[in-house]
N, C-alpha and C positions, 0 to 999 in steps of 0.2 A: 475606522476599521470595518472589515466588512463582515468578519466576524469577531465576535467577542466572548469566549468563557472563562465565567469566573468561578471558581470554588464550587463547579459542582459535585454533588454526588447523585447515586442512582443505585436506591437498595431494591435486593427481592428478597421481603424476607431479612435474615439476620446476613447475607451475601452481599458484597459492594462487587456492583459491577463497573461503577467507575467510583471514583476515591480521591476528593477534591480535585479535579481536574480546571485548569486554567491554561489558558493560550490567549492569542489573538493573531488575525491572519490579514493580511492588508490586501488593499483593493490592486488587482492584477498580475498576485500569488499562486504559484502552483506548488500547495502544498501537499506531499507523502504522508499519510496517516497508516504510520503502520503497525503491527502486533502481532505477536501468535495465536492462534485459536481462544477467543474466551479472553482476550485481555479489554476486552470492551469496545473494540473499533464501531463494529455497529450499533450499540447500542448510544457511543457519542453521539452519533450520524443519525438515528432517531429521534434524539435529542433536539441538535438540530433546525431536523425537517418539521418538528412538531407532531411527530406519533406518539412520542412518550414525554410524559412531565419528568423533568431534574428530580428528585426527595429531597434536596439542596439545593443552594445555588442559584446563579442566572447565567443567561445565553442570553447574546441578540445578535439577529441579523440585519443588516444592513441599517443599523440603528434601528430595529425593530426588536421588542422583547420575545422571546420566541413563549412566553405564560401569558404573554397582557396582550400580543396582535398578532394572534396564529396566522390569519389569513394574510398581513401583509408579510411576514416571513414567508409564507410558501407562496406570493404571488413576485418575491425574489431567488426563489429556490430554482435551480432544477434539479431535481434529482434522482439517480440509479440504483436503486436500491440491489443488494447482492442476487435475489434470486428474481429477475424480473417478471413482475406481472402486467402480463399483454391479455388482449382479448382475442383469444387465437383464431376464433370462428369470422374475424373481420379480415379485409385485405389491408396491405401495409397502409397503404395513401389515404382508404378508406380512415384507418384507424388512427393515423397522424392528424385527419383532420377532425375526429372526434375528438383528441386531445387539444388540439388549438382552437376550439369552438369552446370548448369549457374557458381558457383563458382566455376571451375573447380575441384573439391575432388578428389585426386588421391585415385585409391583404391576403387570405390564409393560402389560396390554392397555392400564389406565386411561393408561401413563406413553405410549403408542405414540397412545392419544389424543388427548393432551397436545400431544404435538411434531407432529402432524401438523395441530392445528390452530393452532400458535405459526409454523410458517412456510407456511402458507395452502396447504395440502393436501388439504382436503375432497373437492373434488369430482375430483382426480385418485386417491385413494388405493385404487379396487379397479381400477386400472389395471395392467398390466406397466411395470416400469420402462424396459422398452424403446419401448414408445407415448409417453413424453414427450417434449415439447421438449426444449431447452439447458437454460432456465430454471426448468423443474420439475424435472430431473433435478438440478437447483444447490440448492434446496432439498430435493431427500429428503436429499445431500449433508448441509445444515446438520442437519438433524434425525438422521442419525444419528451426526453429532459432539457430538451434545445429551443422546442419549438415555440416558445413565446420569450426568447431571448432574455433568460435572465442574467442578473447580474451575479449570483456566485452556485456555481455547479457543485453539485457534492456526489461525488462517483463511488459506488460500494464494487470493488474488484469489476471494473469498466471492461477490461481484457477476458475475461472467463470465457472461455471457448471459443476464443478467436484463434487461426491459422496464423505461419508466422508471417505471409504477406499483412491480412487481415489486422495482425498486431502493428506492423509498421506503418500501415493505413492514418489507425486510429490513435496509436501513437503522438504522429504526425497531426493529428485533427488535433489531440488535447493541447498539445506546447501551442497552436494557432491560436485555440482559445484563451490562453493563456496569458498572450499581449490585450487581452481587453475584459477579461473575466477572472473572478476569483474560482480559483479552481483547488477543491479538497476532495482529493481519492483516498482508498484503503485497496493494498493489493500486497498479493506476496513475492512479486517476483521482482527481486532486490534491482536488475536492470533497467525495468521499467523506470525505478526511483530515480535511478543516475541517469537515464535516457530524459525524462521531462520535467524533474521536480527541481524549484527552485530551492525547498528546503524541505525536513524532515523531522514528524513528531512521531517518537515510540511510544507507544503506551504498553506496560504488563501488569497483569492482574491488576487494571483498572489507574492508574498512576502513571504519573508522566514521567519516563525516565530521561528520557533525551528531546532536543527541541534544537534544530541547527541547520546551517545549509550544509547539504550531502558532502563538498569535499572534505570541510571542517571535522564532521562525525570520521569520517575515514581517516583521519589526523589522530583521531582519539588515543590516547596509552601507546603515545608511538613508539614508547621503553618496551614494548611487546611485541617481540618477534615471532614469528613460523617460520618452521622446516617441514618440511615432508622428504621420510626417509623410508629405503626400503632395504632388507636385511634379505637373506637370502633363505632365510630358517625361521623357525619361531623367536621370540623376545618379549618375555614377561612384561607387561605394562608396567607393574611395580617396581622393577629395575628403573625403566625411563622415567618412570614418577619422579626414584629418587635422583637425579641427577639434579646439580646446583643450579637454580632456577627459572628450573620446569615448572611451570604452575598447570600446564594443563595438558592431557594425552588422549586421542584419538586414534581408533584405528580407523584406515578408511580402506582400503581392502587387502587380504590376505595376509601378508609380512611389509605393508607397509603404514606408513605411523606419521601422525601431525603432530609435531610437538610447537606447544608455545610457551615462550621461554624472556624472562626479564634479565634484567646487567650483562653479565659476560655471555659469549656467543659459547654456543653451546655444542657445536658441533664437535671439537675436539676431543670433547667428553663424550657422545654417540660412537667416536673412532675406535676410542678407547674402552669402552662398552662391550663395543663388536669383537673385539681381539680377546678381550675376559671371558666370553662367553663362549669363544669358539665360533663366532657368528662372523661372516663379509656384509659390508655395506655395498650393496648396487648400485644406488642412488640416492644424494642427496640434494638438495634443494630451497634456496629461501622461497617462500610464496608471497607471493602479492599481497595485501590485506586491502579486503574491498568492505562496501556498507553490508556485505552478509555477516562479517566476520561479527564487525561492532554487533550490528543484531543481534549477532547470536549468542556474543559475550554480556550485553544489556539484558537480556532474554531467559539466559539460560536458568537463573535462580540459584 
């Protein structure tokens, strides 16, 4: 395996920010790590890269202990951390080849080449780092988690201020990576997940709720339906609550309403609803149920 956690945890304090967590991710996996704010993504991903010690537990990468051989774990790491830090006062090429000179890159000009035209840097790269956008800075980012060709990537929200070209770009670069590298991101943009991830782990408030490849999770509680209906008037949520199994009501804007609902279909009962109250149905609707949905329902607490 290329990675491996077992039972770890990670206190601050009397706070679990992760909460026996276990996986394992295999060699030429592109795994979704995903969560809501605070459920411990990054703090896994520290774990990891070896910034922070488990309080419990073990990691290892690439059959390396990530407490007993920090250095051979991050001389297989590459990695992106969420808020990247560049040295903005260098030029791109400049500063690619400071980062390949640390890990010794044989080859570096041809490899600093290489990466700078793998994540579409040509025409920024005799720039300072500090002249770019978000999104060029997001890529020199990728390129120097690249640049001494490790064997498993760990990307903290890779996309963050990328264009939507820019996102298809890079996209496109990770699923490449992906036939030869172990590749673990955390990001929140649920298409992303279904555009390149082979599989997907959720974690909330530190614990693993789900662990699965993306069609399977969207399989999930398939006895759980949605509609989205729109009424023409107001209509009490506590009315739709109670209708015969409704478990869950949202409004999503003005007089219109997501209901999800288990056993019998439910819509007859909304018809009849609208006629009780005086109220017309405009429109009605089954929805799709995608990996947001599961998310949200995994998520929501």
């Amino acid at each position: 395996m290329s990675i491996t956690v077992a039972h770890v945890t990670k206190r601050y304090g009397a706070q679990k920010a992760l909460d026996d967590v276990s996986f394992e991710i295999g060699a030429g996996e592109v795994v979704g790590f995903l969560g809501p704010n605070g459920a411990g993504k990054s703090t896994m991903m520290k774990v990891l890269t070896g910034f922070i010690p488990p309080s419990d537990g073990e990691a290892s990468v690439c059959g390396h202990s990530v407490a007993g051989e920090p250095m051979a774990v991050r001389r297989c790491i590459g990695y992106l951390p969420e808020h990247t830090p560049l040295y903005t006062d260098l030029y791109v090429r400049e500063y690619l080849e400071f980062v390949g000179g640390i890990h010794g890159v044989k080859g570096l000009k041809d490899r600093v080449k290489e990466m700078i035209a793998a994540v579409g840097l040509e025409r920024e790269q005799h720039k300072r780092i500090g002249a770019l956008s978000k999104g060029y800075r997001q890529r020199v980012g990728l390129a120097q988690a690249m640049i001494h060709d490790p064997e498993v990537l760990i990307l903290d929200e890779p996309t963050s201020g990328l264009d939507p070209n820019q996102l298809a770009e890079v996209r496109g670069l990770i699923r490449d990576l992906g036939r030869e590298k172990t590749v673990m991101l955390s990001t929140h943009i649920m298409q992303e997940v279904e555009a390149i991830c082979d599989r997907v782990i959720i974690i909330d408030r530190g614990k693993i709720v789900a662990d699965d490849r993306a069609e399977r999770l969207r399989g999930m509680q398939r006895k759980r339906e949605v509609i989205a209906v729109e009424f023409d008037d107001e209509v009490a949520m506590a009315d739709l609550k109670d209708l015969a199994g409704v478990v869950h009501v949202q409004r999503i804007k003005g007089h219109v309403w997501e209901l999800s609902f288990t056993g019998e279909d439910v819509r007859a009962a909304v018809f009849q609803l609208a006629v009780d109250k005086g109220r017309k149905v405009l429109t009605l609707q089954r929805a799709e149920r995608g990996l947001e949905d599961v998310f949200k329902e995994l998520t929501r607490g």
